[in-house]
MIDOSE-1310 file (N, C-alpha, C; in nm, 2 decimals, decimal comma, always signed):
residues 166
xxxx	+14,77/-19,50/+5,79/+14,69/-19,62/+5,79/+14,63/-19,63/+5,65; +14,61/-19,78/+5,64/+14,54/-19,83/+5,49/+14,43/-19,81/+5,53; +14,36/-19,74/+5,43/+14,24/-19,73/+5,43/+14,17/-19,91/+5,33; +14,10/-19,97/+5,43/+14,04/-20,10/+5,40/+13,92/-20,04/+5,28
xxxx	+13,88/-20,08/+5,14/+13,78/-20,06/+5,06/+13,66/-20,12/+5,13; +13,67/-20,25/+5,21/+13,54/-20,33/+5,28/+13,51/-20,23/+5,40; +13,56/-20,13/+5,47/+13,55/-20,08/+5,61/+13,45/-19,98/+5,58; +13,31/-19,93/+5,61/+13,25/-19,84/+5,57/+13,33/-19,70/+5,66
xxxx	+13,30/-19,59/+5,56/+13,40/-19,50/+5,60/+13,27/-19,38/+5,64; +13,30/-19,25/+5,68/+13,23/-19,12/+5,68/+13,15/-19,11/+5,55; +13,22/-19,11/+5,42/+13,11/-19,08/+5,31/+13,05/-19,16/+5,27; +13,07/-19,27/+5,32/+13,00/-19,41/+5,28/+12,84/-19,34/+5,39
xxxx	+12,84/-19,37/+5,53/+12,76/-19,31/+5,57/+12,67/-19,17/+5,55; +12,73/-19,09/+5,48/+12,67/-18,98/+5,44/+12,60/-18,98/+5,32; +12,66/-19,06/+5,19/+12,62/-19,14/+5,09/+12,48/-19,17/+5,11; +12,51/-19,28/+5,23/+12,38/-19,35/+5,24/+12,24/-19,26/+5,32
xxxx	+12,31/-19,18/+5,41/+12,15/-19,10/+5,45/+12,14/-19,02/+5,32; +12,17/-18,96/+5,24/+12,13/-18,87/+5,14/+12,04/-18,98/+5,06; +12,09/-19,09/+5,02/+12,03/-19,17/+4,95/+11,89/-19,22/+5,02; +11,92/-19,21/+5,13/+11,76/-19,29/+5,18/+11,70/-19,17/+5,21
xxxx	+11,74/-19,03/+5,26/+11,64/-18,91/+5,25/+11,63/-18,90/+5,12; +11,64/-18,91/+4,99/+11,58/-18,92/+4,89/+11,49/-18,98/+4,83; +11,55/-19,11/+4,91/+11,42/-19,22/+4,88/+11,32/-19,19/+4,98; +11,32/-19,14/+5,07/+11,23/-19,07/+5,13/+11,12/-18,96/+5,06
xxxx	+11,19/-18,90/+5,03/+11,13/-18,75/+4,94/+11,06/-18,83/+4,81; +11,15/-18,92/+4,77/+11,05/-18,97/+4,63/+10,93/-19,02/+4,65; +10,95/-19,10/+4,74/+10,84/-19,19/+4,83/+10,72/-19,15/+4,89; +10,76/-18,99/+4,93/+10,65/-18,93/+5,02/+10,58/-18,82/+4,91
xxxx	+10,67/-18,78/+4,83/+10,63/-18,62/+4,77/+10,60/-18,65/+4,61; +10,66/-18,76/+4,56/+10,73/-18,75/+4,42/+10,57/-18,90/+4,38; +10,60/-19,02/+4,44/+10,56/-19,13/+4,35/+10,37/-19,11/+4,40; +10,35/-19,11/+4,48/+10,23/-19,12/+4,50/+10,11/-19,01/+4,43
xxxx	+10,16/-18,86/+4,39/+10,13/-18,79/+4,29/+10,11/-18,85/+4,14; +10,21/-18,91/+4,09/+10,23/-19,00/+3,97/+10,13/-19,13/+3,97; +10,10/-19,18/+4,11/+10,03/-19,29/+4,12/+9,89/-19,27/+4,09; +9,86/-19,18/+4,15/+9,73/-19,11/+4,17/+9,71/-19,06/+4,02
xxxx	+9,76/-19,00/+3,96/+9,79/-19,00/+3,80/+9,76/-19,07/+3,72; +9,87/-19,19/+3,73/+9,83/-19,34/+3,68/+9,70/-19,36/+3,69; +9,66/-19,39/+3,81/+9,53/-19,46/+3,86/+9,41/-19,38/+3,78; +9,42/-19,27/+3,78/+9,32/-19,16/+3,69/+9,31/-19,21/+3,62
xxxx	+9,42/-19,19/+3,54/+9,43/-19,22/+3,38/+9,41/-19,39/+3,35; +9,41/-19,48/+3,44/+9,32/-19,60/+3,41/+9,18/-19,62/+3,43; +9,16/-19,53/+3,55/+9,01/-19,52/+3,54/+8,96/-19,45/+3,38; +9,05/-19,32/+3,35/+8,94/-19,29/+3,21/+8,99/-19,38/+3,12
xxxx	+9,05/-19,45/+3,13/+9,04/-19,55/+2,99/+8,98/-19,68/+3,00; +8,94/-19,73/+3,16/+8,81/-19,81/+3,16/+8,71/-19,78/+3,13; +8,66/-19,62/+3,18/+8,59/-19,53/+3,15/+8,51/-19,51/+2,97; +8,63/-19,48/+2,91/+8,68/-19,50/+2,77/+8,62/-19,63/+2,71
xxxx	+8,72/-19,67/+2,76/+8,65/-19,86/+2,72/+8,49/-19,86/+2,73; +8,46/-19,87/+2,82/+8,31/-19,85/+2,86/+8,23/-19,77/+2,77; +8,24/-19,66/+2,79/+8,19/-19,57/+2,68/+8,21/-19,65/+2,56; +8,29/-19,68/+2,48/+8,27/-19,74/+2,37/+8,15/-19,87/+2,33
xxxx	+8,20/-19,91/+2,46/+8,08/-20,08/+2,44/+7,96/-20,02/+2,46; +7,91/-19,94/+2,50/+7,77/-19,88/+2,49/+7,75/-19,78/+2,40; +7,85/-19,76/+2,32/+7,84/-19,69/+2,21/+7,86/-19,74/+2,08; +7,91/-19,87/+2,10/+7,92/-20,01/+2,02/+7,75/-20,04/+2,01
xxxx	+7,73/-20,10/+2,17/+7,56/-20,15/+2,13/+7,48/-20,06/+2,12; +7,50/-19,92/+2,13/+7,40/-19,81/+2,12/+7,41/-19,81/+1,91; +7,53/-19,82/+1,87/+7,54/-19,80/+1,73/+7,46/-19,93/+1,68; +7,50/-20,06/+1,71/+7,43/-20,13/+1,68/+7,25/-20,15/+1,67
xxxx	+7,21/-20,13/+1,84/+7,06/-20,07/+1,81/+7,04/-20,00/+1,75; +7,09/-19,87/+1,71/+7,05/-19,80/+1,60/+7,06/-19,84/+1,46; +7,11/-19,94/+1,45/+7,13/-19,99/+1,30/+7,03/-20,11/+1,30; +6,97/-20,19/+1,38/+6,86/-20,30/+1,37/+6,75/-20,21/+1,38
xxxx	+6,76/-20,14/+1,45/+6,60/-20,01/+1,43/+6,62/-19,95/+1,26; +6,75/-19,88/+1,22/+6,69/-19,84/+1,09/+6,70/-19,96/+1,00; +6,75/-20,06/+1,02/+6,70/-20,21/+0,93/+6,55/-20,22/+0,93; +6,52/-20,19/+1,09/+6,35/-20,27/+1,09/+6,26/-20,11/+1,00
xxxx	+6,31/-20,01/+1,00/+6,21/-19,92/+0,97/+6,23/-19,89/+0,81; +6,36/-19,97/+0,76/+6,35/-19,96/+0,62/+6,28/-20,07/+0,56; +6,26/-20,21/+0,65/+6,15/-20,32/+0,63/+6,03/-20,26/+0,60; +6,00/-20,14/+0,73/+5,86/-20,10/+0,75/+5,80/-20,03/+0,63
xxxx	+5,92/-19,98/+0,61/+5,89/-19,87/+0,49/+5,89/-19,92/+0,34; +5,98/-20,03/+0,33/+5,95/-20,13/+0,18/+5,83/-20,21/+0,23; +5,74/-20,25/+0,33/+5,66/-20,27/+0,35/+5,53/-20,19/+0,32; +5,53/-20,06/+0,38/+5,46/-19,94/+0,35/+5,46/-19,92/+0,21
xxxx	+5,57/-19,90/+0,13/+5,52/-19,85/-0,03/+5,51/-19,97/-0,08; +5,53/-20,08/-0,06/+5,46/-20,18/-0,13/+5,28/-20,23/-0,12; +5,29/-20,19/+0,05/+5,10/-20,14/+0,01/+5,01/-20,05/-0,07; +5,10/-19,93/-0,03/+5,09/-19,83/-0,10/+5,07/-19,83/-0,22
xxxx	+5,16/-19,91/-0,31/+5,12/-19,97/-0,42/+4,99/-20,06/-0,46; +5,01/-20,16/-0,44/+4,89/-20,26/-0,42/+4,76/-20,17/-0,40; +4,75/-20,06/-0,30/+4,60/-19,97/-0,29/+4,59/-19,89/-0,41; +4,71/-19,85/-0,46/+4,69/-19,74/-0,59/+4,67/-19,84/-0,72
xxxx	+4,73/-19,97/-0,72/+4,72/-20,08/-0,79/+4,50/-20,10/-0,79; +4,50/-20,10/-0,68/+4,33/-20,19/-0,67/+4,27/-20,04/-0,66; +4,27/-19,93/-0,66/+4,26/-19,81/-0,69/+4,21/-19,81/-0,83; +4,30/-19,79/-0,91/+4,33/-19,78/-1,06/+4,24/-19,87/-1,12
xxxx	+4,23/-19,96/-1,10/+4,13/-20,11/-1,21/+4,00/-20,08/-1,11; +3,94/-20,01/-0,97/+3,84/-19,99/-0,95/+3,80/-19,86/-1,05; +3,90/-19,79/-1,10/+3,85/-19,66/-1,15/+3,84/-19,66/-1,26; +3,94/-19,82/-1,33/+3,90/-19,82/-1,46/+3,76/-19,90/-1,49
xxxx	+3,71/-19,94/-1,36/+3,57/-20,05/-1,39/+3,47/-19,93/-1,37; +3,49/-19,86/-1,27/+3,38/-19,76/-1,32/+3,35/-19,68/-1,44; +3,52/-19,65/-1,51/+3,48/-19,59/-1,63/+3,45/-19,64/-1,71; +3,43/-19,78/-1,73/+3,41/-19,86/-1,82/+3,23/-19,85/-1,82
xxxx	+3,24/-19,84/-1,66/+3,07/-19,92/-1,68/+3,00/-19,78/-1,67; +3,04/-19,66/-1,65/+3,00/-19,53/-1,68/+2,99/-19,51/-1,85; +3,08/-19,59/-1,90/+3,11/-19,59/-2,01/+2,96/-19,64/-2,11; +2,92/-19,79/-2,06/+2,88/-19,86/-2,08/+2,68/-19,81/-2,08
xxxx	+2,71/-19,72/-1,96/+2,59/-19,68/-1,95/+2,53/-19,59/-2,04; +2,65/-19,45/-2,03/+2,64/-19,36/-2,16/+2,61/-19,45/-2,30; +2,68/-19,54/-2,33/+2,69/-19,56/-2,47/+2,52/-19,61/-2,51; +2,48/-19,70/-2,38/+2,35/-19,73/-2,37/+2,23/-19,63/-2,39
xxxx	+2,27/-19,53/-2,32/+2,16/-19,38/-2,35/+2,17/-19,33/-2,43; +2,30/-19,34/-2,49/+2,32/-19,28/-2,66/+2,22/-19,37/-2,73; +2,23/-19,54/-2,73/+2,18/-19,59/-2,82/+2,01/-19,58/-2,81; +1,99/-19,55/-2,63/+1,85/-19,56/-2,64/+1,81/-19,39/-2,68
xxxx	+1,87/-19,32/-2,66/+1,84/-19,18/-2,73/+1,83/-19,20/-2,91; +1,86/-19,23/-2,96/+1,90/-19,27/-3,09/+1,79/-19,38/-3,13; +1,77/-19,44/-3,06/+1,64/-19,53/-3,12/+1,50/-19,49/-3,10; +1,51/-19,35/-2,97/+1,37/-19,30/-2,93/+1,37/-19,17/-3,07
xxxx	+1,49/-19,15/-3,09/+1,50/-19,05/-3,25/+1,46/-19,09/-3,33; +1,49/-19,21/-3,36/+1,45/-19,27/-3,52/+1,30/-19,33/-3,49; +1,25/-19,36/-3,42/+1,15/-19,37/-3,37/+1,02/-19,25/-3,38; +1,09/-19,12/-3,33/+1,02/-18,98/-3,34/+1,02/-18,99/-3,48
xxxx	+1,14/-18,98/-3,60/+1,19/-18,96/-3,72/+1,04/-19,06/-3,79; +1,06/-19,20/-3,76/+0,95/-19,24/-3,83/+0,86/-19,23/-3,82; +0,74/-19,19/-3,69/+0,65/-19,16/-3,65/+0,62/-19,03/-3,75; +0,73/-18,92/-3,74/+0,70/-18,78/-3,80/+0,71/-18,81/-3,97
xxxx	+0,78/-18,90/-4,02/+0,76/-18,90/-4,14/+0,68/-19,01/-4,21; +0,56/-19,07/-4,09/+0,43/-19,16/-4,12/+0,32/-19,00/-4,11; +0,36/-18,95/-4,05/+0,23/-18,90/-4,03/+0,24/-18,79/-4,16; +0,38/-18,73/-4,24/+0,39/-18,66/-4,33/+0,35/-18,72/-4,45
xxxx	+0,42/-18,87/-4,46/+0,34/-18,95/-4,54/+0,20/-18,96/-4,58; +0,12/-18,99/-4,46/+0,00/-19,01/-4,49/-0,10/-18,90/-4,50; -0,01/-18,78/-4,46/-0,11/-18,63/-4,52/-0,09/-18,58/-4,67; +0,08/-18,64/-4,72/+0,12/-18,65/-4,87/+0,03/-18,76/-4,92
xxxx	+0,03/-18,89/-4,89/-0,01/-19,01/-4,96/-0,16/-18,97/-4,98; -0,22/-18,89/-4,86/-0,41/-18,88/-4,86/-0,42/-18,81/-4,95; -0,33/-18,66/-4,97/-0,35/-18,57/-5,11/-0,36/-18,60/-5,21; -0,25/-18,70/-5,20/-0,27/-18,72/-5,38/-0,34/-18,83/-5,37
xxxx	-0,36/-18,93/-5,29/-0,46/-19,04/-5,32/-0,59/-19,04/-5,33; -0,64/-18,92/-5,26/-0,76/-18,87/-5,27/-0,75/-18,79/-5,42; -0,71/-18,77/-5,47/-0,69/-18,67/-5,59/-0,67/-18,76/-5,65; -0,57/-18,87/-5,67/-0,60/-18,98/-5,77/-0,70/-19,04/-5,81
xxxx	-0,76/-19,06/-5,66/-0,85/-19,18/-5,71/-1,02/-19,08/-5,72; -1,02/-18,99/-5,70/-1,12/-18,92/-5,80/-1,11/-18,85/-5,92; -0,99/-18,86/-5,97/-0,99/-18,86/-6,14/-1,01/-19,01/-6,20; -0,97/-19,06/-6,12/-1,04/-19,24/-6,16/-1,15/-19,28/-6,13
xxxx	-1,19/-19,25/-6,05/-1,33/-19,24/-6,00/-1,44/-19,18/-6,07; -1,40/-19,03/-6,05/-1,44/-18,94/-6,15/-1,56/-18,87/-6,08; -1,52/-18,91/-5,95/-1,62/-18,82/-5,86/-1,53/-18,77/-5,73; -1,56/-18,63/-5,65/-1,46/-18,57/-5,59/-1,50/-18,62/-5,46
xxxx	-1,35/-18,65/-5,41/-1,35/-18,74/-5,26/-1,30/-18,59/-5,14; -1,35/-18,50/-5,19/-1,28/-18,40/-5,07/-1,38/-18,38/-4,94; -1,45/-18,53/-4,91/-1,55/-18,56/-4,79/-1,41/-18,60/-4,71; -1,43/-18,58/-4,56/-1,29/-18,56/-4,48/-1,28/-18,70/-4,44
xxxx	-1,38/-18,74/-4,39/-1,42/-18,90/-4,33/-1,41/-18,96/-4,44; -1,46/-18,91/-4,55/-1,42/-19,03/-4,65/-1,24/-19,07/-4,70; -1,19/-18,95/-4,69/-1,08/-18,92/-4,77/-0,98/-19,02/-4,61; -1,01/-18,97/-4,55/-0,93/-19,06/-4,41/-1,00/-19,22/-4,44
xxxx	-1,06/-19,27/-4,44/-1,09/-19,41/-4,41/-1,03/-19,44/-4,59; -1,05/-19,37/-4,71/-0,93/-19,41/-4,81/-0,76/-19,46/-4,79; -0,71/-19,33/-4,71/-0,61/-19,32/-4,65/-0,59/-19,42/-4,57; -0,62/-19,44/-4,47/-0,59/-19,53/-4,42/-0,61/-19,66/-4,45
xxxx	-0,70/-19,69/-4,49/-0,69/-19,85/-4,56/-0,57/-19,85/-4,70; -0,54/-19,77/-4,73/-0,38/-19,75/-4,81/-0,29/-19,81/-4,77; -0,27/-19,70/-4,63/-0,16/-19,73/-4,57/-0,13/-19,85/-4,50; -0,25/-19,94/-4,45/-0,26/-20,10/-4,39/-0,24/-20,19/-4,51
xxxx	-0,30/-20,15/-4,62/-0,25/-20,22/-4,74/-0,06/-20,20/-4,78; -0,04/-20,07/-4,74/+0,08/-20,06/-4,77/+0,17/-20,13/-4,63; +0,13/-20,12/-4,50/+0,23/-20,19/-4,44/+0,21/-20,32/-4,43; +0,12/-20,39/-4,46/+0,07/-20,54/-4,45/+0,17/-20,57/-4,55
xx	+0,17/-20,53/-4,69/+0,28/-20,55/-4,80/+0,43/-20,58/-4,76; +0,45/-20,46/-4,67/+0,64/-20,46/-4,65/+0,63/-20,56/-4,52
């Protein structure tokens, strides 16, 4: 007998259960391990993904915070300045007027000196000017003036003559 190619034969049938118990075995033992696999591994890369976008806006917030804290801080030393600024000119006005004060005590020390100075060299004056004036004017006179009251009221009418003059 011809064997017909269209007639399904024995190995055709045996062919075919091996082939569908395999697709069996893949089906039951083999894909759904892989699937479950898959599915993991999409979950961590949603996972992944995610992590990122909150590590995107987490980097982000952290970059508008140190923007605002480097405002804060060119804000801060530029006070900072400005106080050491109005600092400095308060410290140069006190030294000035500390300054101003001293120079004033100097000058009022200095005029209470010259003041002492002339007082001490009126009174040396007028014990020099009485000696010899009294001694002059009794060799001109030709009578001795060593009376004390007298020699003082000489003296002194000298000396009122002499400062009425300058």
């Amino acid at each position: 007998m011809e064997s017909n190619f269209l007639v399904p034969n024995a190995t055709y049938f045996v062919e075919l259960a091996a082939f569908l118990l395999l697709l069996f075995l893949l089906g039951k033992y083999v894909i759904p391990p892989i699937n479950r696999a898959m599915t993991a591994r999409q979950d961590a890369i949603r996972a992944e993904f995610a992590e990122l976008d909150e590590a995107k806006s987490g980097a982000q917030a952290a970059e508008e915070e140190f923007k605002s804290q480097i405002a804060d801080a060119r804000h801060e030393a530029a006070r900072i300045r400005e106080e050491a600024r109005e600092q400095g000119a308060q410290i140069i006005a006190e030294m000035r007027e500390q300054a101003n004060v001293e120079a004033a005590r100097i000058v009022e020390h200095a005029h209470a000196q010259i003041e002492a100075d002339r007082k001490a060299a009126m009174a040396q004056l007028r014990g020099e000017v009485g000696t010899l004036a009294t001694t002059l004017a009794g060799r001109i006179v030709g009578e001795s003036l060593d009376d004390d009251a007298r020699q003082s009221r000489v003296v002194d009418r000298f000396l009122a003559d002499l400062e009425s003059a300058s």
